[in-house]
Structure formats: structure tokens, C-alpha cells
N, C-alpha and C positions, 0 to 999 in steps of 0.2 A: 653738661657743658653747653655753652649758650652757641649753636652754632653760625645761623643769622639773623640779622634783622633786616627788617624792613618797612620802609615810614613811606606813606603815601599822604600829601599834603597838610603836614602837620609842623608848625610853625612856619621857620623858615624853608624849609625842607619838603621839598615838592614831590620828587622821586629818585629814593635811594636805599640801594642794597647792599648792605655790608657782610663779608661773611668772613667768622673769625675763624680762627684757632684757638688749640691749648697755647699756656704762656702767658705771655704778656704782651697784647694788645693797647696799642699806644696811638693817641688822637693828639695831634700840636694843629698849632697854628694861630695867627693873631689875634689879641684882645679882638674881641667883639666878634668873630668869624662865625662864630655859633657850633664849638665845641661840646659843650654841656650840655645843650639841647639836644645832640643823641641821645646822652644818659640821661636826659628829661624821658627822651621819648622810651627809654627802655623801662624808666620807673614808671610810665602811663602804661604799661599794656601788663605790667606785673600787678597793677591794682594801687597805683600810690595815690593816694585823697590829693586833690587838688582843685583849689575852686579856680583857679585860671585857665581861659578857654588853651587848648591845644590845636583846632580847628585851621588851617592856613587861610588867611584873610579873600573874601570872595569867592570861599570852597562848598560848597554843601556835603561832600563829608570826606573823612580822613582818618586812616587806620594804621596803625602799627600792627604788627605781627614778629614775633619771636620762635623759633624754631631753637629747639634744646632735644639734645641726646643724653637720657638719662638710665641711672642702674634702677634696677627695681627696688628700691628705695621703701621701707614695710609704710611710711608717714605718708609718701608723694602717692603710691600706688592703693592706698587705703579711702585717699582723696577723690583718686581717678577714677575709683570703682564707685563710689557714692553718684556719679554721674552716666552711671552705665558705658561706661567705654570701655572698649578690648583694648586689654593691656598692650604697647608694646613699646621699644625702647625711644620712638620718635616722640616728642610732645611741642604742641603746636598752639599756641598762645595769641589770641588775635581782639584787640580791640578799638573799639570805633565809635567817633565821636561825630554828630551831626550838626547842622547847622541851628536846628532849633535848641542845640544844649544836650540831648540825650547823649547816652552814652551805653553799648554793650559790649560785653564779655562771652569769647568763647574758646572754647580747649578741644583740639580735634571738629571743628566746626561741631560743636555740642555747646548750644545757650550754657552760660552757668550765673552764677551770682559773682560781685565782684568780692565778696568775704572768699569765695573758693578761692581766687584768683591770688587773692593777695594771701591764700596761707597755703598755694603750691608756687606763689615767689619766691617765699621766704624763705622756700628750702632751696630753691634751684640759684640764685642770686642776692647778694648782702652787699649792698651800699653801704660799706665800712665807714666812713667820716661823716656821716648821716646820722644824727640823733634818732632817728623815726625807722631808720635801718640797717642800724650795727647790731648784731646779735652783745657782740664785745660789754656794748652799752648799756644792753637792758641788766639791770641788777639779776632778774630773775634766772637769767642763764648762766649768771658766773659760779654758780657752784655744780651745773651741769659743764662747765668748761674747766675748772679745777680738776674734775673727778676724769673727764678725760683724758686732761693730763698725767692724773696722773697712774691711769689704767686702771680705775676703779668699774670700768664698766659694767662688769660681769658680776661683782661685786654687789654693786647697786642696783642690779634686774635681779640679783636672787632677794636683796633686801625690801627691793616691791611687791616682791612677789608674799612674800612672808606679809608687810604689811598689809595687802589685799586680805590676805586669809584674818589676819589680827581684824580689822575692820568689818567687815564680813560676821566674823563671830560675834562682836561688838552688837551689832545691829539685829544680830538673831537674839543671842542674849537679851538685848533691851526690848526685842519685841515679845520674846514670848513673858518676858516678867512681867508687861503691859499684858498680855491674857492672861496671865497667873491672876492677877489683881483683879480682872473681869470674873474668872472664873472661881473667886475665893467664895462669894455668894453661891453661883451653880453648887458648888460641893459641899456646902452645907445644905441647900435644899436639896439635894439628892441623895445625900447622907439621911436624912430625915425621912425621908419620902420611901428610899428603901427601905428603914427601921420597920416604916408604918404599913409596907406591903409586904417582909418578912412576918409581920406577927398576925395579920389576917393571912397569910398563907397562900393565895390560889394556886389552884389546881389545874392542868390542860383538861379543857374539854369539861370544867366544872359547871360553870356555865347552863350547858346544854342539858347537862345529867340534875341540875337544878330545876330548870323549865320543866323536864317531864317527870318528875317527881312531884313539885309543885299541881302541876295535872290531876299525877294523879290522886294525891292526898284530897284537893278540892272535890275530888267524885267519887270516894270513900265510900260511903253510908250509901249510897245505892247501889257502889259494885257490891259492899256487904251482903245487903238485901236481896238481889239477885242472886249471887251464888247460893247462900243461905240456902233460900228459896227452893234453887234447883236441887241442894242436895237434902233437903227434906222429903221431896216429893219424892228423890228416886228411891229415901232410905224406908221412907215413915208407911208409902202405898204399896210396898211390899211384892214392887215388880218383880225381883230378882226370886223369890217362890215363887211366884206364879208362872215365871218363864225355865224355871228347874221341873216344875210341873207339868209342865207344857213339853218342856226336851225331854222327861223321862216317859210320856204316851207314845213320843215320834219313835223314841227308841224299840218301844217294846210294839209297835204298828212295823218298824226295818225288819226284826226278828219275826213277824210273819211275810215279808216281803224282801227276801235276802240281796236282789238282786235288779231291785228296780233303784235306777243309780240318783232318779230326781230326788227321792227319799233321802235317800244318804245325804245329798248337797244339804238339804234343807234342815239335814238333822244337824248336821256340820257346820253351818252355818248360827244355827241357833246355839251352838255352844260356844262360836267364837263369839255371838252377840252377848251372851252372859258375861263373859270373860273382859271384852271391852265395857262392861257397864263397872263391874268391879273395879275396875282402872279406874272410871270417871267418878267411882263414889271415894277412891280415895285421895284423885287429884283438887276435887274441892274443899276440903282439909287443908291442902297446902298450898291451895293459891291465896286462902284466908290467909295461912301462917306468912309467907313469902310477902304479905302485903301490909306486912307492922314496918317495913322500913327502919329497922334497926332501932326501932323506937324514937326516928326522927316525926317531930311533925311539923303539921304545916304553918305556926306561927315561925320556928325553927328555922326553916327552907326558907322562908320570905325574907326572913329574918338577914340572913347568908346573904340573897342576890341583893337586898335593899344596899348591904357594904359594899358588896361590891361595886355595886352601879352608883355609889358616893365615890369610893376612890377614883373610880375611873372617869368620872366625870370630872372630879379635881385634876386629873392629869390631859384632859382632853382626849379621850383616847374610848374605844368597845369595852366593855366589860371582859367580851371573849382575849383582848390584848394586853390583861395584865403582865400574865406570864413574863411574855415577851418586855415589856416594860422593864420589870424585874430586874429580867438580864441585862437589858440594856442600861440600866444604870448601876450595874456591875462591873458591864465591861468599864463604862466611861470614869468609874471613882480609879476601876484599874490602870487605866490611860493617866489618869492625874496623877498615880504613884510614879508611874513611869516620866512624866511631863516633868516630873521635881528632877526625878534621876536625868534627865536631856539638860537640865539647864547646869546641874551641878557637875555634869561631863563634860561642858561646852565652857564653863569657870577653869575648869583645870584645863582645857586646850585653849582659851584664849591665856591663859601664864603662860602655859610652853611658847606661845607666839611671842607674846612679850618680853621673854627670857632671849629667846631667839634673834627677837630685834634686837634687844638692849646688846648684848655680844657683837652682832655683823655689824650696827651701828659705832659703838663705841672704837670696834675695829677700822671699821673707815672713817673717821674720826680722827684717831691718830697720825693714820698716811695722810687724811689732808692737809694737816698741822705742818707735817714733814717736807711732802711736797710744796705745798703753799712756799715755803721757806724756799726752796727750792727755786721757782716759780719765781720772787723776788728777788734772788742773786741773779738770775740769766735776765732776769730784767731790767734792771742796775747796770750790767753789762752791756744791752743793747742802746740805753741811754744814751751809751756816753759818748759815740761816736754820729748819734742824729743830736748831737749839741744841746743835749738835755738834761747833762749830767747833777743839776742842781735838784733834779725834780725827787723824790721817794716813794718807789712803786711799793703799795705793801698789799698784800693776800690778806683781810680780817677775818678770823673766824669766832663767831660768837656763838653762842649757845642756844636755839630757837625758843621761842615762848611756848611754841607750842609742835612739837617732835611732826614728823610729816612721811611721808613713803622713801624720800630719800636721807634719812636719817637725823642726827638733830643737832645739824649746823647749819648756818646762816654763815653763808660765804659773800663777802663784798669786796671789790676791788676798787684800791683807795690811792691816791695821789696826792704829797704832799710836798711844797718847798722847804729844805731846810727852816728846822725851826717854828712851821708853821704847822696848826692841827689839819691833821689828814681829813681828806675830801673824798666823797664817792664820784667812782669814775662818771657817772652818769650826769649828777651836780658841775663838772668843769667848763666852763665855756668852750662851744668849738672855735676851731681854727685850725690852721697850720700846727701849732703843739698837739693838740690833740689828734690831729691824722695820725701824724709821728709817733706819737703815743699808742696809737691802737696799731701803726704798722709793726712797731716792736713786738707787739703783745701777741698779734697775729703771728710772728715770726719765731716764738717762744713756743707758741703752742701749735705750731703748723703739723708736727707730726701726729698727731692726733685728732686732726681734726675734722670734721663730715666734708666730701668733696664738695665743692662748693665754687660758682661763679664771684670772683669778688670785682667792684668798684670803688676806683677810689677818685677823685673829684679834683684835681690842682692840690695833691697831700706836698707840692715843693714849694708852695706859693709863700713866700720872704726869708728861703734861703738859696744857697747858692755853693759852688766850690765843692768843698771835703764833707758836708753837710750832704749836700746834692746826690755828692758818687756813694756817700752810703743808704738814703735812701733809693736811690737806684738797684745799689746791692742788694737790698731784702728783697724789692719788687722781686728782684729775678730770684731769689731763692723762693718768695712763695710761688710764683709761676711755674716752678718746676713741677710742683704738687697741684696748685688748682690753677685754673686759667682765671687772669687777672684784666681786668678793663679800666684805663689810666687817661684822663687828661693831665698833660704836665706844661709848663712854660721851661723845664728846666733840661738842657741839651744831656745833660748827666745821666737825665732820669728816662729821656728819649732813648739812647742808645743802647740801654738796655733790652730794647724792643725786639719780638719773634715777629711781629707785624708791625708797622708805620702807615699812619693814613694821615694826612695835612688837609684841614678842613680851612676852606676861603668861602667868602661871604661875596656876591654880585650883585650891583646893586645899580639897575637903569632908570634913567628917569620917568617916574611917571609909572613905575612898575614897583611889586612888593620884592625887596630884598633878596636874594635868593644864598641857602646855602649849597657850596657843594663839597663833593670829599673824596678825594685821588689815593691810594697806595701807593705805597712811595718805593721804588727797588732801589738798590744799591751806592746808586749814584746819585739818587733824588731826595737819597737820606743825608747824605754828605750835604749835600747842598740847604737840607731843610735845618742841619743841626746849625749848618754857620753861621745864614739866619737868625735861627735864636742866639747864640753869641755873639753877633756882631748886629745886629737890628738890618734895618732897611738894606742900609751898604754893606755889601759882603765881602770883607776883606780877603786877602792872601793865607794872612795868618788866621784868623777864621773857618776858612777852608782847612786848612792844616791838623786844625785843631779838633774839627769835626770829624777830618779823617781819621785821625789819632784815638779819637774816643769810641770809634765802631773798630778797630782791630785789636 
């Protein structure tokens, strides 16, 4: 709810504080007084485009400020928070316009852009007879205003919600079949590549066990020769007699010497020394044997690390890192079986989604059909006593070209005279018809509808009488619900008022025009309505009649 305003040298309006209420809030007073020029200055500080200075002549600067009590609202408070501000239910709206032409915007004394400005207006205040600021008007909201009506709400958040997920899947789907496509190459080169490192085989740690093989096969024929060598000499020079010969004198020198203990070592000694030579005449035998290498040789072994160190060069990679390769394009063909299985799961959950939609869509679908219908009879009805009975409100629903998150109708709201083809609401010329037109419409859908500051601009301007007392009538029925902001000329439409304020215009010479603007109590309404029924001169019966229309 907009609670006050306040204009600091901006037109005619030098300094002044209005502070409303819920209801219906009501500005009269003579052509020219500068009525409209509040709701000028209330469209300047909500962000409305306008190339006309607002600036009050010989001012160097001038601000409006709006002061609004608002619910935590998930749109207003989503806005609020993009701007770092602590939430809380005051919002304070201030903008200011200089002498050089600049212009700034701020909310909570916090700079903002005037795009914030004007899409946390839109939610707090709607200039109803305003092309540029009737929600009513824009096509794009009347089937978010149908579905209100007709309690589709809950409806239509779980049917986003589903479309989210459908879309969502859509987009994983088409991405990863864009990498399927990338990847149909990778997996035939690696389908290949493993074939080719399958049938050479390697081995952990082959490698290494290659290099010292290699080694040693290269140094062959002189280990040969060497060992050879030694087990000739130890077998062919016939050490091992002559050291039995040698142990069997020590022995039989101990047996005349029983008990001299160095003897014994020495004797002891030389037996172990035969015993170990036996050992090394047999271990040269079998270090020959042990060194045929399984009958590998060393064309063989070269033969081995030359592949390997081809494939592994064609892969970029150690010789020692086949292995590992290996697996790795194991894992990765297994990934790919799996990648088919993710897209072909992701096919059967984007149907359920689309099954899903098509059902809650086609369901809300039908209520809007009904409602709609509905929607144009209370509408027909509200016609006919704002003197519009010729005109044909109709609800269209079409079929979309192309289905959307809130399902797949194309709702438009269409106006037609007798016998003539129907017109979208947006397409009609404004005027007086068409205030009347949207105050019905508003009045149709009141119970449903987001709280909201409404304005509406002289909606009585060229009628009068029975016309008048029912436009008055809706005012106050939507007032009940939102608080409404009305210039009228029509005493009808005044006296439906929870506030009154009479705006006069003073104008000295040789000075800029000056507006000002009074509350009117009880008896200053009486007196303001007679006024508008009788003009300048204020008759008896004028009075009377004023009275008559506030009791």
C-alpha cells in the first residue's frame, strides 16, 4: 500500500505531503488545478520513461519520494535483495531530477538503476487506464489473469515445475548426444588401440625385467668364459686332492697332538674349506644352466622392448605406462556403454515428463475454456450498467504454436461491438470506454487478484448521472480490497471517497503558478461536491444534493 508521497519542486508543486490510506483515495478540483500532475509525479518516482522535464521552473533540483508498506511479496523481496538491502516491510522509493537533466533512483537510500525501479513499481502500483501501465492491457498477462481467476494457481506451479524438469532433460539429452557424436570417433580409436595393446600383451614391471635381461644376454660370452674359466681351474688343477691330502696329514699330526686346540681349528677349518669348494664346483654348473634365459635371446628381448616403445610412443605415453593405458581405455569403452544407457534413461524420463505435461496441461485447458466462459457472462453483466451494454467481452482461447511452462493456451482478451469482428483488448483506443472497460474487468477479477495500489486518471470523463453512481459503485467495491488512487470531475464518483483532497492552482503575477492541495472533512466535502454539480455558483439545491450523495 502506497502510504505517502511526497514532491519537492516538481512541476507546479513546490512542497507537498500527502499521506494516504487503504480505499479509495480521491483528488477533484478544477480543469487546470493540476490534479494529474500528482499521478504524473507518482508515475516519475516508480520509473515511468518520460522525455518532459519534471524539474519546477528556476529550481536546480526536485524529488519525489513514495513511501509503501509492503508483504514479503517472493518478486518485490527477490528485487530487494539483488540490491543488498535488509528486508523489512517499509520500502522507500526516491527519485530526483536536476537542473542539468540528470536523473537518480534510489530505494532505502541505496543507488539503483531505473529498470529496478520500474519492475518494483509494477508490482506495488498499476495505472489501470494507462496503455504503458495496465497489467489488464498487456496480452502477455491475460492468461496469467484467467488462470487466477479461475484458481488455477497451484495448478500451474506444479505444471512449471514439471516443465522445468521436461526442459532440463531436453537440454541434457541434446547435450550429451552432441558428445555421443564427438565421441563416436574416440571409440573406435580406442576400440582399436585396445585390440592392438590386447595382442602385444604387456606386462607390469615388463619393462624393467626386459632392460636387465637385455644386459644381460649383451655380456653373455664373457660371463661364459669367466665362469667356465673358474670351474676348470678349480676342477681340471685338482685342488680339492691335494687339500683332502693336505686334511688327511693334519688329522693323523691331531692324533699325536690330542689336545692342542689350534690344531683342531685348523684341522676344522680345512674341512669346512673343502666342503665350501664342492659347493662352488657345483654352483658353476648352474649359474651356466640358469643363464639360457628360457631359451630367450637377445634379438628376441630387443625385439619385445622395440614394440613396446612403438605403441607407446603412438599413444604418447612410458613404455613402463602401457598397462595402465590398457585399463584406461577399458574403463572409458565401459563409460561409453554406460553413456548410451544415461541417454536412453533420460528418453524414457523426458516421456514421463511429457506425458505428465500433456495430462495437467490439457486439464487446465479445459477449466480455462469453462471459466473463460464464465469470465464473459460477469462481464456482459458489469457492462451493462457503465452504459456499455452494446460492446462483447469475449475470453479467446487458442491453441499456442508452440506449448510453453504454463501450458498450451494462448489466452486473449477480446472486445467486440455488435456484429463487428472482435478486437484485442490492447489494440482499442483509450478513453473513457476503455477505463470503464478495464474497471469492470478489474471488478470481475478482484477476488483474485495480487494486492495491489491501483490508479485510475478521470475513468468518468463524458458521463454522468446512473453511469457515474455505477462507476463510483465498483470504485468502492475494489477499494475494499486494494487501495485505489482516483482523479474524478464526477460528484458521483467523489463521494464514494475514504479520503478527499481538492487540488487549486495560484497563480501571482510575475510568479510560476503554484499548485496546492487541502483535505477536505466532512463539511468541505459537501461543499466541494456542490461545486462539481453546480459550477462556480453554488446553489441550494446543489448543496442538498451533495448532502444527499455522502449519506
Amino acid at each position: 500500500m502506497l502510504c505517502s508521497l511526497s514532491i519537492r519542486n516538481m512541476l507546479l508543486l513546490e512542497n507537498m505531503e500527502i499521506n494516504f490510506s487503504p480505499g479509495l483515495n480521491v483528488f477533484t478540483g478544477e480543469t487546470g488545478a493540476g490534479k494529474s500532475i500528482i499521478l504524473e509525479c507518482l508515475g516519475f518516482v516508480l520509473g515511468k520513461k518520460s522525455k518532459n522535464r519534471f524539474l519546477r521552473t528556476y529550481c536546480d533540483r526536485g524529488e519525489v519520494v513514495a513511501i509503501f508498506m509492503v508483504r514479503e511479496s517472493g518478486e518485490i523481496k527477490q528485487l530487494v535483495d539483488t540490491l543488498s538491502i535488509e528486508w523489512t516491510d517499509t520500502l522507500i522509493i526516491r527519485r530526483v531530477e536536476f537542473s542539468d537533466g540528470r536523473r537518480k533512483a534510489y530505494i532505502n537510500d541505496i543507488s539503483c538503476t531505473l529498470e529496478t525501479v520500474q519492475k518494483i513499481g509494477a508490482k506495488l502500483v498499476e495505472f489501470v487506464d494507462q496503455k504503458d501501465g495496465s497489467s489488464v492491457l498487456k496480452k502477455s498477462n491475460h492468461i496469467n489473469l484467467l488462470d487466477d481467476f479461475s484458481g488455477n494457481k497451484n495448478e500451474v506451479s506444479y505444471l512449471k515445475k514439471n516443465w522445468d524438469l521436461l526442459k532440463e532433460a531436453e537440454v541434457e539429452i541434446s547435450t550429451m548426444e552432441a558428445r555421443k557424436e564427438t565421441l563416436e570417433g574416440e571409440i573406435e580409436f580406442m576400440k582399436y588401440s585396445l585390440s592392438e595393446l590386447k595382442s602385444l600383451a604387456p606386462k607390469l614391471d615388463e619393462v624393467k625385467e626386459l632392460k636387465e635381461l637385455q644386459t644381460i644376454l649383451k655380456s653373455s660370452s664373457r660371463l661364459n668364459e669367466h665362469l667356465q674359466g673358474a670351474g676348470n681351474l678349480i676342477s681340471e688343477k685338482h685342488i680339492r686332492d691335494d687339500l683332502l691330502i693336505a686334511l688327511s696329514k693334519l688329522e693323523k699330526a691331531g692324533d699325536l697332538l690330542p689336545n692342542n686346540s689350534l690344531l683342531s681349528a685348523t684341522i676344522s677349518s680345512l674341512d669346512g674349506l673343502i666342503h665350501e669348494l664342492d659347493d662352488i664346483e657345483k654352483n658353476i654348473p648352474s649359474i651356466l644352466s640358469n643363464r639360457a634365459s628360457d631359451g630367450i635371446t637377445l634379438e628376441e628381448v630387443e625385439d619385445r622392448l622395440f614394440n613396446l616403445k612403438n605403441i607407446a610412443r603412438k599413444h604418447g605415453v612410458k613404455p613402463e605406462d602401457l598397462v595402465g593405458l590398457c585399463h584406461e581405455f577399458e574403463a572409458k569403452l565401459s563409460n561409453h556403454t554406460d553413456f548410451e544407457d544415461n541417454i536412453k534413461n533420460l528418453r524414457k524420463q523426458l516421456l514421463s515428463y511429457e506425458n505428465t505435461f500433456k495430462t495437467g496441461a490439457e486439464k487446465i485447458s479445459k477449466k480455462r475454456k469453462v471459466q473463460g466462459k464464465k469470465l464473459d457472462i460477469m462481464m456482459q453483466k458489469e457492462l451493462i450498467p457503465l452504459k456499455m451494454e452494446g460492446i462483447l467481452f469475449n475470453t479467446c482461447l487458442e491453441p499456442r504454436k508452440v506449448k510453453g511452462f504454463n501450458g498450451l493456451d494462448e489466452v486473449t482478451f477480446q472486445i467486440s461491438n455488435h456484429g463487428l469482428i472482435p478486437k484485442d483488448l490492447d489494440k482499442v483506443a483509450s478513453g473513457g470506454e476503455l477505463s470503464r472497460l478495464l474497471l469492470a474487468l478489474k471488478v470481475c477479477l478482484r477476488t483474485n487478484t495480487q494486492r495491489i495500489s491501483m490508479v485510475f486518471d478521470e475513468i468518468d470523463r463524458g458521463i454522468g448521472g446512473a453511469t457515474a453512481e455505477a462507476v463510483g459503485k465498483r470504485l468502492g467495491i475494489l477499494s475494499d480490497q486494494d487501495q485505489v488512487l482516483l482523479v474524478t470531475h464526477s460528484p458521483q464518483v467523489a463521494s464514494k471517497a475514504d479520503r478527499h483532497w481538492r487540488v487549486s492552482k495560484v497563480s501571482n503575477r510575475g510568479k510560476v503558478p503554484l499548485t496546492l492541495l487541502d483535505e477536505l472533512n466532512q463539511e468541505e466535502r459537501v461543499s466541494e461536491l456542490a461545486r462539481m454539480i453546480s459550477g462556480e455558483v453554488v446553489s441550494k439545491e446543489a448543496l442538498a444534493a451533495a448532502y444527499k450523495l455522502l449519506t
